[in-house]
C-alpha positions as CSV (number, residue, x, y, z in Angstrom):
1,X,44.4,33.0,-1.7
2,X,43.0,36.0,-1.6
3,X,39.1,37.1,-2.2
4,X,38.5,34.0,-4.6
5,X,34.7,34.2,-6.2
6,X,33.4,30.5,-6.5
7,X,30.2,29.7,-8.0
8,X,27.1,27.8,-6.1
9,X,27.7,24.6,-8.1
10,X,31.2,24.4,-6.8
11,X,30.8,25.1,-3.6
12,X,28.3,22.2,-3.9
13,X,30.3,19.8,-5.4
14,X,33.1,20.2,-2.9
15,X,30.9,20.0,-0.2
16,X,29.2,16.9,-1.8
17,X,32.7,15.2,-1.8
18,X,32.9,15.8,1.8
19,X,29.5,14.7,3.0
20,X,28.5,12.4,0.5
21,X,31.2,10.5,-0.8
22,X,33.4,10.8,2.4
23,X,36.9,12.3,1.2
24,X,38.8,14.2,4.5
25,X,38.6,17.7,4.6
26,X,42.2,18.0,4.1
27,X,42.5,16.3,1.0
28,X,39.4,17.8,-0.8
29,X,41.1,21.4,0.3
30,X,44.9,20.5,-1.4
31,X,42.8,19.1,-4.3
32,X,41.0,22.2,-5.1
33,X,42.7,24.9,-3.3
34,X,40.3,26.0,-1.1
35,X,41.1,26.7,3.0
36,X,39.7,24.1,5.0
37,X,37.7,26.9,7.4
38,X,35.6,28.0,3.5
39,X,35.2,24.1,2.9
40,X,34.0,23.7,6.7
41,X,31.6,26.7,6.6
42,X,30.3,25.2,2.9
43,X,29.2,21.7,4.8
44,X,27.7,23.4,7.4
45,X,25.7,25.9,4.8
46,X,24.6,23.1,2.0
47,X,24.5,19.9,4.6
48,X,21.3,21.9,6.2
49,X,20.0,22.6,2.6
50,X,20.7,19.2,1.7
51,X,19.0,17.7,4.8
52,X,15.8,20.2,4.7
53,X,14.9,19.3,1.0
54,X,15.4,15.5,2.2
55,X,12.9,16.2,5.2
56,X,10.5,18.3,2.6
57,X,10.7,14.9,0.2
58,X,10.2,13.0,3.4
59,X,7.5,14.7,4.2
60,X,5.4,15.1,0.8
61,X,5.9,11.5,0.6
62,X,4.0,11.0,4.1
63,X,1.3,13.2,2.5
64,X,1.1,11.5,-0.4
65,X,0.7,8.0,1.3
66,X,-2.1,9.5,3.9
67,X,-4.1,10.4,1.1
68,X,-3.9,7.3,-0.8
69,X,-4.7,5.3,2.2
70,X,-7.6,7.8,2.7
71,X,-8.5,6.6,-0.7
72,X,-7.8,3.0,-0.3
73,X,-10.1,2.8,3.0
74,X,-13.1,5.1,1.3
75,X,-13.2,2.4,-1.1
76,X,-13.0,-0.3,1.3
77,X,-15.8,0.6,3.2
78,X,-18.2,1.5,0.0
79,X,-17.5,-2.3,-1.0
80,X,-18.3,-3.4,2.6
81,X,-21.6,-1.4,2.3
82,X,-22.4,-2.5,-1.3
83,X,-22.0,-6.2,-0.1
84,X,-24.5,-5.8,2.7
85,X,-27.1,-3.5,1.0
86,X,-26.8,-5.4,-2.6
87,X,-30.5,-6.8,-3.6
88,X,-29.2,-10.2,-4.0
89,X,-28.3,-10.6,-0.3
90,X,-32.0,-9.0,0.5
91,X,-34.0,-11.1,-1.4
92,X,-31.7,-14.1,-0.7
93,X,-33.6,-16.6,2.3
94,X,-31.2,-17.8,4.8
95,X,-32.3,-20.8,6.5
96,X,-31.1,-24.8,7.0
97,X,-31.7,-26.7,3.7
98,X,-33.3,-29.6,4.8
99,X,-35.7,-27.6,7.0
100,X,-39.4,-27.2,5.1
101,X,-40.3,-24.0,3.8
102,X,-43.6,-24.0,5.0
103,X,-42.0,-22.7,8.0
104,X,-40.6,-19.7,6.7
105,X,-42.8,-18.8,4.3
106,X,-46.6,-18.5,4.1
107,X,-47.9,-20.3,1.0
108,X,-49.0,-16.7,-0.7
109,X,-45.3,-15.8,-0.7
110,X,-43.0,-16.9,-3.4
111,X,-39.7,-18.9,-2.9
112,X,-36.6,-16.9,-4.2
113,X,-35.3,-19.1,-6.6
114,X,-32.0,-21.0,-5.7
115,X,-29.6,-22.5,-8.2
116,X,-28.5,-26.3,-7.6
117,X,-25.3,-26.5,-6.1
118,X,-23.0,-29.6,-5.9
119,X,-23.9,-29.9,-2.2
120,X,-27.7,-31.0,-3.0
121,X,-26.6,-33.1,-5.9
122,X,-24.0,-35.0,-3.6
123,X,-27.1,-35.0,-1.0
124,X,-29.0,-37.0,-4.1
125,X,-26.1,-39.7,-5.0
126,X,-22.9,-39.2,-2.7
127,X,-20.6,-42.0,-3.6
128,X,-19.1,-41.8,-7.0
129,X,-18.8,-44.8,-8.9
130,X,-15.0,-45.4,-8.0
131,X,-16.2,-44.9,-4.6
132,X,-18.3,-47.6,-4.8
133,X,-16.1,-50.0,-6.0
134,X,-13.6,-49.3,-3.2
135,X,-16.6,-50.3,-1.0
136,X,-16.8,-53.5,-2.1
């Protein structure tokens, strides 16, 4: 065989055959006409290339997902502050509906106004008409 030149992308390919796609040694070396010891010392050279690029993708990609999740949680936690600090929760009264508000609140002091919800209209007439007639 003699001092045969090959180019990177060869070598490449034949190792690729070898690692990736699983062909025997023997049979990638009769196929191309290479010795077996150059197609063994090609594995070993672009296997460990091959597998630190994968570990360099590996890693970037861990890199990339701590900083989104940095991200992700940053937001979080300003929407968890917004919610407790918003104006509407400050000026909001929190006490037991039927209880009198003379309780909580001097007369000088103005009631925050509440919208009617369906709970105080039930409170007002709770059976629906079909309701009523099931009563009966």
């Amino acid at each position: 065989m003699g001092n045969a030149k090959f180019s990177d992308n060869f070598k490449r390919d034949a190792e690729h055959q070898i690692a990736v796609w699983g062909y025997p040694v023997s049979e990638v070396s009769k196929r191309l006409g290479v010795s077996t010891h150059s197609l063994y010392v090609w594995v070993k050279k672009y296997s460990k290339s091959a597998e630190a690029a994968a570990s360099d993708d590996h890693a970037a990609e861990n890199r990339r997902w701590k900083r989104e999740l940095a991200q992700v949680t940053e937001e979080r936690d300003n929407l968890k502050k917004a919610q407790r600090t918003s104006p509407r929760m400050q000026n909001e009264a929190h006490f037991h509906p039927r209880a009198s508000a003379d309780i909580f609140y001097p007369h000088n002091v103005s009631m925050p106004t509440r919208s009617p919800s369906g709970f105080f209209a039930w409170l007002k007439n709770p059976l629906c008409q079909r309701a009523e007639e099931d009563k009966c």
